[in-house]
C-alpha positions in Angstrom: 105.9 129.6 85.5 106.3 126.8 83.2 103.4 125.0 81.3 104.9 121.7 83.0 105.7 123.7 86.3 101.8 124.5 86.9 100.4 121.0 85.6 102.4 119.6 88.3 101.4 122.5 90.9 97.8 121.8 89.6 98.5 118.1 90.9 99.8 118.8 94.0 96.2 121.3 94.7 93.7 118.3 93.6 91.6 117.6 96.5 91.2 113.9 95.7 93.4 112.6 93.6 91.9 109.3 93.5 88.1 110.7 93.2 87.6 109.0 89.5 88.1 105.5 91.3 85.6 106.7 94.3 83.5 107.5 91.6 84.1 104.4 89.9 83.0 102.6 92.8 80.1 104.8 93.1 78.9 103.4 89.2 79.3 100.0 90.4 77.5 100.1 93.2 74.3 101.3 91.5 75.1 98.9 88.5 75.2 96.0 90.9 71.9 97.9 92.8 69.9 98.1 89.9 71.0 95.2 87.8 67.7 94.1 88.2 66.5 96.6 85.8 69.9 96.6 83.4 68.6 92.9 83.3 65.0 93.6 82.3 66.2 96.8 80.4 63.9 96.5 77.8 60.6 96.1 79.7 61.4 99.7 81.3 59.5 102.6 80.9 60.5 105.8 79.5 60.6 107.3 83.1 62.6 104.6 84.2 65.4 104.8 81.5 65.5 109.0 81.3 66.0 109.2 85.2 68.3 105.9 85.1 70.5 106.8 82.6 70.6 111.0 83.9 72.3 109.5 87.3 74.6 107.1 85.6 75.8 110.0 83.0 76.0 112.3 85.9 78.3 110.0 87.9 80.4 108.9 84.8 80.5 112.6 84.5 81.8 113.0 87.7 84.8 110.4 87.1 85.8 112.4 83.9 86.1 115.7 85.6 88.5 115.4 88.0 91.1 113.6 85.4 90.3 116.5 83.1 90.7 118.9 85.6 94.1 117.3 86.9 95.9 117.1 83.1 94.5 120.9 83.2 91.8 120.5 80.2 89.9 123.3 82.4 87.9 124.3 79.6 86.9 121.1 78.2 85.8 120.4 82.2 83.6 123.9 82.5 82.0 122.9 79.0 81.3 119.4 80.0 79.8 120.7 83.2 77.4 123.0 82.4 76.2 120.6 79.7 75.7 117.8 82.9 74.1 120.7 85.2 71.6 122.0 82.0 70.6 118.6 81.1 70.9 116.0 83.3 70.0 117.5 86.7 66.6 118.6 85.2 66.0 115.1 83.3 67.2 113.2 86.8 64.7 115.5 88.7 61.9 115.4 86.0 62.3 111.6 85.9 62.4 110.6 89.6 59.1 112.9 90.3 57.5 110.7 87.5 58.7 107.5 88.9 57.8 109.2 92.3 54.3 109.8 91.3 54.2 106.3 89.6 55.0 104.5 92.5 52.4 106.0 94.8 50.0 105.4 92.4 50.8 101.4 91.8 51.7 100.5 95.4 50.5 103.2 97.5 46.8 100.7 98.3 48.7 97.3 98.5 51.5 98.4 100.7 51.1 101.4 102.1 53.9 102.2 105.0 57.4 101.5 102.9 55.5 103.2 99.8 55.3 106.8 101.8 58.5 106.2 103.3 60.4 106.0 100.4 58.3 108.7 98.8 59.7 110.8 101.7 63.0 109.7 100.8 62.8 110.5 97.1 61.2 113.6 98.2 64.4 114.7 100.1 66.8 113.2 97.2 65.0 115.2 94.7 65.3 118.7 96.3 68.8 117.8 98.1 70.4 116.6 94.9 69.8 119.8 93.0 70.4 122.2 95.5 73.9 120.1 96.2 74.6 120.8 92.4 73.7 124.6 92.7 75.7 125.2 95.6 78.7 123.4 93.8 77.7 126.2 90.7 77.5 128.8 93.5 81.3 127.9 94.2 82.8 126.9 90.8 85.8 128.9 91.6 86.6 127.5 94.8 87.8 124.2 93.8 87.9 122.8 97.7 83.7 124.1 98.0 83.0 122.8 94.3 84.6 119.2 94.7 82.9 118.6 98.2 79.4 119.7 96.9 79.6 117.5 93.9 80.5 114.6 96.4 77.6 115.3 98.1 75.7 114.7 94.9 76.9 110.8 94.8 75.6 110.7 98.0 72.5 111.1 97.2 72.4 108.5 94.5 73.6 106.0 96.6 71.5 104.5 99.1 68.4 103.6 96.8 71.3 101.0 95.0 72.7 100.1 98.7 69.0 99.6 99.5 68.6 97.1 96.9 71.7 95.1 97.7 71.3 94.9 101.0 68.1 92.6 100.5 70.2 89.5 99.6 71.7 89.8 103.1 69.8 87.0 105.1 69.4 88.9 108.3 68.4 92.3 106.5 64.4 90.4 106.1 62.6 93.9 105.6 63.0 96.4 103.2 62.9 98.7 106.5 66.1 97.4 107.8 67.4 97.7 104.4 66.5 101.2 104.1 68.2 102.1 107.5 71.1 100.5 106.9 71.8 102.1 103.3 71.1 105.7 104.8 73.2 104.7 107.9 75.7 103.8 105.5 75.6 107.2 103.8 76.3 109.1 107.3 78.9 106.7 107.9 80.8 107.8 104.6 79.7 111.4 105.3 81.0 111.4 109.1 84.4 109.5 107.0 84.5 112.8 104.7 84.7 114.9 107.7 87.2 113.3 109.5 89.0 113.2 106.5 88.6 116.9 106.6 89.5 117.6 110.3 92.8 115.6 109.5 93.7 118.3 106.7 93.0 121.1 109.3 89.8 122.3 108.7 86.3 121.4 108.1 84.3 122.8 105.4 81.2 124.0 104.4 79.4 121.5 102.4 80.0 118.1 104.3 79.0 120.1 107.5 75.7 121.7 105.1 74.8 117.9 104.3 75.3 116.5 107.8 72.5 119.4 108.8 70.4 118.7 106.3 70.5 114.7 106.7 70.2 114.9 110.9 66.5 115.9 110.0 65.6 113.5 107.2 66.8 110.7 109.5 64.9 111.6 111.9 61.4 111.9 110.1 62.6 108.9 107.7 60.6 105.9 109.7 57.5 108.1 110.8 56.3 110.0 108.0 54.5 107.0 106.8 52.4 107.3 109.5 51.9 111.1 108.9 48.1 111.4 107.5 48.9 115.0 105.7 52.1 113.4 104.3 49.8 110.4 103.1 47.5 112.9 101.3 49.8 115.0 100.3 51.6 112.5 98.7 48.0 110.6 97.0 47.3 114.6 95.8 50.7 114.4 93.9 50.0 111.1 92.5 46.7 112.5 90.9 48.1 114.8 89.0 
C-alpha cells in the first residue's frame, strides 16, 4: 500500500475525527472556569500554578495527539505521550493533594460541609484520573480502548471549571447545587459517549468502566461530609 493510500486509510480508522475541537472546548471551559485565578495569576501559589498548568498541558496535549496521530506522525505522538504520562500526571496528582491538603487546612473550621465534600471529590479525581491514564497505557495499541480512556481523563478535569461557572447562574445560589449540576453534567456527556457508542454497534470498555466507577461517587458525593471518619480522615491528611 501506498504512503498516501494508508494516511487516508489512517483517516478513515480515527475514532473522532473532530476530538482536537472537543478538546478545544474542553481548554475553554476550564479557562473561562478558572479565569479567576488566570486573573490573579501572580498572587498564586506554587501548588496552584504546578497543578494548573499540568491539566492545561495535559489537555492541550490531548488536542495535539489526535492531529498528529491522523497526519501519521505516530512517533512524534508515542514520544509526546509518554513525556505527558511521566511528567504531568505525577505533577497534576502531586499538586491537587497539596492544594487538597491546603484547603482542609484553610477552610475546613469556617465552613466545614462543602470543604469535605469537595475533598471527597478531589479525592475520587485524584485516583480516577491516573488510573484513567494507565488504563489508556494498558491499551496503547488498541486505538478504540486508548482514545476512550484518555477521554475519560477530560472528564475528570471538568466539573471543578463547570462548578465555577455555574455560580453566575442566578438560580444555582449554593455552591451545592453547583456542584451537582457540574457532575450531573459530566454523566450527561458520559451517558452522550455511550450512546454515541451503541450507534457504532458496540459499547466499549472504558465509558462503561467510568459509568461504574462514577454511579458510586455520586452517590456518596452529598453525604460524606457528614461522615465523622471521613472528617478525620481527611483533618489527619491535612496535618501532615
Amino acid at each position: 500500500m501506498s504512503t498516501a493510500a494508508a494516511s487516508i486509510t489512517r483517516l478513515r480508522t480515527v475514532l473522532y475525527p473532530n476530538a482536537p475541537w472537543y478538546f478545544l472546548a474542553a481548554i475553554a471551559t476550564t479557562w473561562i472556569g478558572f479565569s479567576r485565578y488566570l486573573l490573579h495569576i501572580g498572587h498564586a501559589s506554587i501548588t496552584q500554578h504546578v497543578h494548573g498548568a499540568s491539566a492545561g498541558l495535559w489537555m492541550l496535549l490531548l488536542v495535539l495527539q489526535p492531529i498528529l496521530y491522523q497526519r501519521g506522525a505516530l512517533a512524534l505522538h508515542r514520544r509526546l505521550g509518554r513525556l505527558g504520562v511521566y511528567t504531568l500526571v505525577p505533577l497534576f496528582v502531586l499538586g491537587g493533594a497539596l492544594m487538597l491538603r491546603n484547603m482542609i487546612r484553610l477552610e475546613a473550621a469556617a465552613s466545614p460541609v462543602p470543604v469535605y465534600t469537595l475533598a471527597w471529590l478531589d479525592l475520587w479525581a485524584l485516583v480516577l484520573f491516573p488510573l484513567f491514564v494507565v488504563l489508556a497505557v494498558r491499551y496503547a495499541r488498541d486505538t478504540d480502548l486508548h482514545a476512550r480512556y484518555m477521554v475519560c481523563t477530560v472528564l475528570e478535569l471538568l466539573p471543578p471549571a463547570l462548578t465555577r461557572i455555574l455560580v453566575f447562574v442566578p438560580w444555582v445560589d449554593t455552591i451545592a447545587k453547583s456542584v451537582d449540576i457540574a457532575y450531573g453534567l459530566m454523566v450527561v456527556i458520559l451517558l452522550l459517549l455511550l450512546r454515541d457508542d451503541q450507534r457504532k454497534g458496540r459499547l466499549r470498555a472504558p465509558y462503561l468502566v467510568a459509568l461504574a466507577l462514577y454511579v458510586p461517587m455520586l452517590l456518596t458525593m452529598n453525604h460524606a461530609a457528614h461522615w465523622p471518619w471521613w472528617q478525620r480522615l481527611a483533618d489527619r491528611f491535612a496535618a501532615l
